[in-house]
Each structure stands twice: as C-alpha cells, then as structure tokens.
N, C-alpha and C positions, 0 to 999 in steps of 0.2 A: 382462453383468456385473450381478451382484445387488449392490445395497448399501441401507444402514438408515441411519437417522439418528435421533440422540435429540438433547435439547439440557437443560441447566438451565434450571430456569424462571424464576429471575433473574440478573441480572449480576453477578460476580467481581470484577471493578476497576470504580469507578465515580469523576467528580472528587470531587475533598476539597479540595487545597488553590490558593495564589494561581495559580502557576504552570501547575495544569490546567482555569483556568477553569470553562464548561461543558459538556468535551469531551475525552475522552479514550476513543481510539480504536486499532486494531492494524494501521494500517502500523507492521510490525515485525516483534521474531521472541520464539518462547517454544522457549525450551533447555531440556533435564534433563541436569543434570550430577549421577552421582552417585542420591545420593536429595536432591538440593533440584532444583526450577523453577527458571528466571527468564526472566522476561518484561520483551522493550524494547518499550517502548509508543507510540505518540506524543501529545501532546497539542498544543493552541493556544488562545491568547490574544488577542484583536483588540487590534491597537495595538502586540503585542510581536513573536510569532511561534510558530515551534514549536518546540518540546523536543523529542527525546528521554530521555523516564525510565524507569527500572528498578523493579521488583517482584520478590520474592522469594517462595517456596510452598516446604512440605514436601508439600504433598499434590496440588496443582494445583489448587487451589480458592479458601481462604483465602489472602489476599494482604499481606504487608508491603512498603511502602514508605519503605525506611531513607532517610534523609534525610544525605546522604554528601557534598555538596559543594557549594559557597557558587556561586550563584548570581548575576549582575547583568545585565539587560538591559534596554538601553535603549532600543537603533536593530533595527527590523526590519531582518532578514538578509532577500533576498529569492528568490523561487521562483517564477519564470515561468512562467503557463499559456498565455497569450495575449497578444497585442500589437497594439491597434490604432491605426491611425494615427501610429507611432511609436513610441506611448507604453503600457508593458506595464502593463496593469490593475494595478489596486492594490487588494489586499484587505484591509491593517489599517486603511483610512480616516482613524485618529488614531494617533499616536504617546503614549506610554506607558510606566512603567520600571517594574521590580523591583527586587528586592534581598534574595535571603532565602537560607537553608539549604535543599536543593532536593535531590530524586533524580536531579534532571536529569544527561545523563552527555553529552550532544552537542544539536546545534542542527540537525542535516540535517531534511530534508523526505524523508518515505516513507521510513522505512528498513528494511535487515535487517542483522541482526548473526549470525555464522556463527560458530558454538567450532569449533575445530579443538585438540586437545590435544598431539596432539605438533611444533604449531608454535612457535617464539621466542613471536610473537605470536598466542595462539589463538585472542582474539577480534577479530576481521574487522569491519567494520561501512560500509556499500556508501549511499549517498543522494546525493540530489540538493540542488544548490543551484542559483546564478545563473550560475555560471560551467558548469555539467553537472554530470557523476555525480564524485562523491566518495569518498576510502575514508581512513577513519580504524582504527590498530590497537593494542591495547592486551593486557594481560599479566594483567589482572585484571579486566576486564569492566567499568570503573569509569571509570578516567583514560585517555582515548581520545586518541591524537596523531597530528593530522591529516597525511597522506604531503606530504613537499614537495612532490611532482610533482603536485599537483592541479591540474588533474581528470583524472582516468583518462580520461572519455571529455569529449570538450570536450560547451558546449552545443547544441542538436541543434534546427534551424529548420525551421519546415515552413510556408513563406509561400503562401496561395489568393487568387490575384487576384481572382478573383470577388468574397468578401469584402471583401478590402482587410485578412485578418486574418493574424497569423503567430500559427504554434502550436507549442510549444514540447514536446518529451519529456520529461517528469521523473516518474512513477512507473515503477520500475522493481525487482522482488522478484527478489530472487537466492538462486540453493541450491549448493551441493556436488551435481555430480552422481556420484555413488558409482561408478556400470557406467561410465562414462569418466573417471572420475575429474578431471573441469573443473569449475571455476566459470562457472555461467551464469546469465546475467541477463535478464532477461526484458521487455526495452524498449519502453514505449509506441510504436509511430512511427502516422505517419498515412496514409492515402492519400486524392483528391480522387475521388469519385464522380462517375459520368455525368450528376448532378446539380448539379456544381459544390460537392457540400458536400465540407467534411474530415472521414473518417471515422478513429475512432481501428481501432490494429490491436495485433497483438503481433508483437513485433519479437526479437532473440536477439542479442547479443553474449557472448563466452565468454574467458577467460582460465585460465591454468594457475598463477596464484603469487598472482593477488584485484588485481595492478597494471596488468601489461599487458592491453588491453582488445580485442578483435578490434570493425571497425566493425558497429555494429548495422545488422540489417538485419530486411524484414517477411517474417513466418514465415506469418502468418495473417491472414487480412482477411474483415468481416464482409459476408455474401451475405444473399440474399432469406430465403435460413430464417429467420435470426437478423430480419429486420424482421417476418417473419410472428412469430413470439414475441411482440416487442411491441406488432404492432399487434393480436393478437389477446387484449393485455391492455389496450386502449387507449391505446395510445404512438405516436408516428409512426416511429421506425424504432430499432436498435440498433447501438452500438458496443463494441468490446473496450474495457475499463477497466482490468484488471489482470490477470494470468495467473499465479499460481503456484501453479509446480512441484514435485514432489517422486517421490524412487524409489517403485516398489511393487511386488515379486517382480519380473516381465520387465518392467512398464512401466512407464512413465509417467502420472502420475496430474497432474491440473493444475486449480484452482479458479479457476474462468474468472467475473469479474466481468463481467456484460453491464450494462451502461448504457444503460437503458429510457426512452429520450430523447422530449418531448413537443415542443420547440424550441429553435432558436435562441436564446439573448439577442442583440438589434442590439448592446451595449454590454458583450459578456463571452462566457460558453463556452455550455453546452448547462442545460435546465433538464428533471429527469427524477429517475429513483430506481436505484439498483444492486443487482441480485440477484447469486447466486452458484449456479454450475453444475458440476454437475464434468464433467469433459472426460479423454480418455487417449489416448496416442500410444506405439508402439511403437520411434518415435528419436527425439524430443523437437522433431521438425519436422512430422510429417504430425499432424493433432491433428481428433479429432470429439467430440462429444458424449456421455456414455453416455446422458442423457436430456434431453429440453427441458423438463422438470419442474424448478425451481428445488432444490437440494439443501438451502438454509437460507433461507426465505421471509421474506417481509416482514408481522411481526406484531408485535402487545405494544409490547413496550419497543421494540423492534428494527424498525420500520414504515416507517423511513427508506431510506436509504441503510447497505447491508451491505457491511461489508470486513475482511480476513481475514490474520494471520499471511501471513507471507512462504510459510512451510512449516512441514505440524505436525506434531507431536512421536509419532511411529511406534512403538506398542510392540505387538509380536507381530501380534494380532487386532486390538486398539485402536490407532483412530485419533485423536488428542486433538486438536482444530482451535478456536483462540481465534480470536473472529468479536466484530464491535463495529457497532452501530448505535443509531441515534437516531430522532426525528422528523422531522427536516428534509427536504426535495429538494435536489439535488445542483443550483450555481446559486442557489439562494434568498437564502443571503446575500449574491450581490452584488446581487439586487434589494432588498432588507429589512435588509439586517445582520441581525448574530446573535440568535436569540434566546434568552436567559441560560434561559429555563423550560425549555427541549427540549435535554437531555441527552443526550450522548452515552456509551454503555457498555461495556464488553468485557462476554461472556460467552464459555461453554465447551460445545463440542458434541461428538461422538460418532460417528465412521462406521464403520459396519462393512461388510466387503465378501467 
C-alpha cells in the first residue's frame, strides 16, 4: 500500500479564549455535513477540567467558534488514569472556577461525536468519565443530554501488583463501521508483561444502537517490534495509546498512536512522546502496520505529543485528518505542571492512498 502525506504548515484552531487555556487538542471528531465542517475539539484547564468545544468551517480550514452557551465551572469532574496507593492521581493540583459565554457543548474526556442523519438523535457523542464510558445524544449537535443509564460501559480496572498501581481505561475513539454496520469503540485495555510492567493495548467493544455496549476486550498487544521502533529512536519500549478507526474500500484503515515511552513515573503514568502510524486490518481484528515509518512526525509546532480526530473526514481520493500537537512530553505535567508558553494546536493534514 502506497500512501503520501502532506500537512499545513501552520495550525487551524489554536487557544484564544478563558476556557481553552493553553491547550487545545483533537480527541474528538470533524464532521461534514452538507457544505459546512464541524469540529468537536477538546480542550483543558488546570484547576477546572476539560471541555468539549465546537468549531464550525465552510472550507475545512478557517475556523469559527460561535460562542452558544453559558458556561460555569467550578469543581473538577474527574478522569482516572492511575491509582496509587488508593488514591487516584490528581491532575488539576488547584481548584478554580469560570463563568463565561463558551463553545463549550459537554465535559467528557476524549471524545467522539458520530452524525448519523436519519436518526431521532443524530448526533451521538461517546467519552469517558469517572464512572467509565459515557454517551450523551443530541438533535442539533449543541445541547447534548446525557442517557440515564450512564455509563454504557462501567469503569474498567487493571490493578499490577508489582507496582502497587491500578490503571484505569479511558481513551477510547469510536466510528460507525459502515461494511457491518456496528458502532465500535476502540478501548484502551492493558496487559502485565513478563517484565511485570502494564503495557497499554487496544481493546474493541461494539454496539448496534450507540447504548448497549458488548464487554471490551484486547484485540491487540504491543511486541518486540514495536519496542525495537522505540528503542531505535532512543526510548525504552512502546505502548498502544489510541487506535482509530475507519472504512477504506475493503479495509480497514486505523491511526495507531504508539507511545514512545522513556519511563516509569514512581508517582504517576509513563514519561515519553506519541507518534502516529497507520495500520490496516481486513476485519477490524487481525491489524499490522503498513509502515514503521511514522505517518505524521514529530516537528515544528507539533514536536510534542501527536493525536488525532477519532475518524477523518473521507472524500473520494482525500483523506482530510485533523491532527494536534504541542511541545510537551506525555507525563511532564505531572512532574512540572503546565506550561502556559507551550501550546497546544490542531492542524490539518492530507493522505492519500
């Protein structure tokens, strides 16, 4: 399989205002509906939490953000990565409020938001919180109400004696899969290597209506290849970080986040950078590499930590994939907090295959 990559040579959405900090990023999804975009973003705040906000395009490029609904937050919601001794890390450090006229449309962590048009509810909207996976559904892509029966999928524990740490699932990108017509969701799980460490994997739960949730289970786990990748970029080994999925003629096409790990934090998760790979599978379970050549490198603006649209926007020949990075290491702020100078950015890139 041949493919090209092109990218803008600057960023699309970038923060502006109180609510996104200095960091705003694409767990999320970019929709065309019609001739307008729209892109759900995420962003966060130290002391508050995260948002979900909305962006609108005629062209996929140039971006507005309508400012549609009144905003208040005071108490971090929380989103468990890890859990030691008890007690599950804590990442706003201080506590903090808002108050303002806001894009904001929901509060999950990592989300995707799926249009489906000829349903009651077209817009779908799938994340994680403290209690597990969540799905909020709404009639105009705006005012999202959250299902009673939440959580779809309860919270999901993956305790390493070794450690002494528990590790919790919560990224998890879901698509429409069109050739079987399911919702599938593409679940962090973990497994404990012969090393005693917990290594992240990708995992699949699948549903027919976006409620009922089948239990997730691990599709894919990373091997020696994948730590030769990193150690031969100078890393000590690699983990799956995100997987998504999407149709592409007979296959499966999947932008496989690898997590270029240097260490352990004793007091948190792993300290490293995430590239993006693309990967393809003929059922959406057997899944390889088309290259171990990173498909959106770590440069520029973008040097950091890279992550990517749930699923992108498919037209014909064009593949349109909204990708967001920054400066930072993945772990840094819980050794340092944030730093307000190193921005986090969406931009826009380009496959062709």
């Amino acid at each position: 399989m041949r493919v090209a990559w092109k990218e803008l040579e600057n960023p699309v959405i970038y923060p502006e205002y109180p609510w996104e900090g200095s960091i705003t990023y694409v767990y999320g999804s970019a929709i065309k509906i019609g001739d307008k975009y729209r892109l759900y973003y995420q962003s966060f705040v130290e002391g508050i939490g995260y948002f979900v906000n909305l962006a609108e395009s005629y062209d996929g490029i140039n971006w507005r953000k309508p400012l549609i609904k009144k905003l208040k937050a005071s108490i971090p919601r929380s989103y468990p990565t890890v859990e030691i001794d008890s007690n599950i890390e804590d990442f706003y450090r201080k506590t903090s409020s808002l108050e303002c006229v806001s894009n904001v449309v929901s509060t999950y962590h990592s989300p995707t938001v799926i249009y489906r048009p000829g349903d009651e509810y077209p817009y779908k909207l799938f994340g994680y919180t403290s209690e597990g996976y969540c799905v909020s559904l709404s009639k105009d892509g705006i005012n999202f109400m959250e299902y009673e029966g939440n959580p779809v999928i309860p919270l999901k524990r993956y305790p390493n004696r070794k450690t002494k740490k528990v590790w919790f699932s919560d990224v998890a990108p879901v698509f429409y899969d069109t050739k079987k017509r399911i919702y599938r969701a593409m679940v962090k799980t973990y497994k404990i290597d012969k090393e005693g460490r917990t290594r992240r994997c990708v995992g699949m739960s699948t549903s027919r209506d976006f409620i009922n949730w089948t239990r997730p289970h691990t599709l894919w786990v990373p091997d020696e290849s994948f730590d030769r990748i990193a150690q031969e970029k100078g890393f000590s080994w690699a983990d799956f970080y995100r997987l998504c999925v999407f149709n592409y003629k007979d296959y499966y096409l999947g932008l496989l986040h690898l997590f270029l790990i240097e260490e352990e934090i004793p007091g948190g998760t792993h300290l490293g950078y995430i590239e993006v790979y693309l990967a393809k599978s003929k059922n959406c379970i057997d899944w390889e590499l088309v290259s171990d050549k990173p498909l959106i490198e770590r440069k520029g603006w973008h040097k950091g930590n890279i992550q990517t649209v749930s699923f992108p926007i498919v037209e014909e020949e064009k593949i349109m994939i909204y990708f967001s990075g920054g400066g930072q290491k993945h772990g840094q702020w819980e050794i340092y907090g944030l730093d307000p100078s190193s921005k986090a950015c969406i931009g826009l890139g380009f496959l062709e295959i």
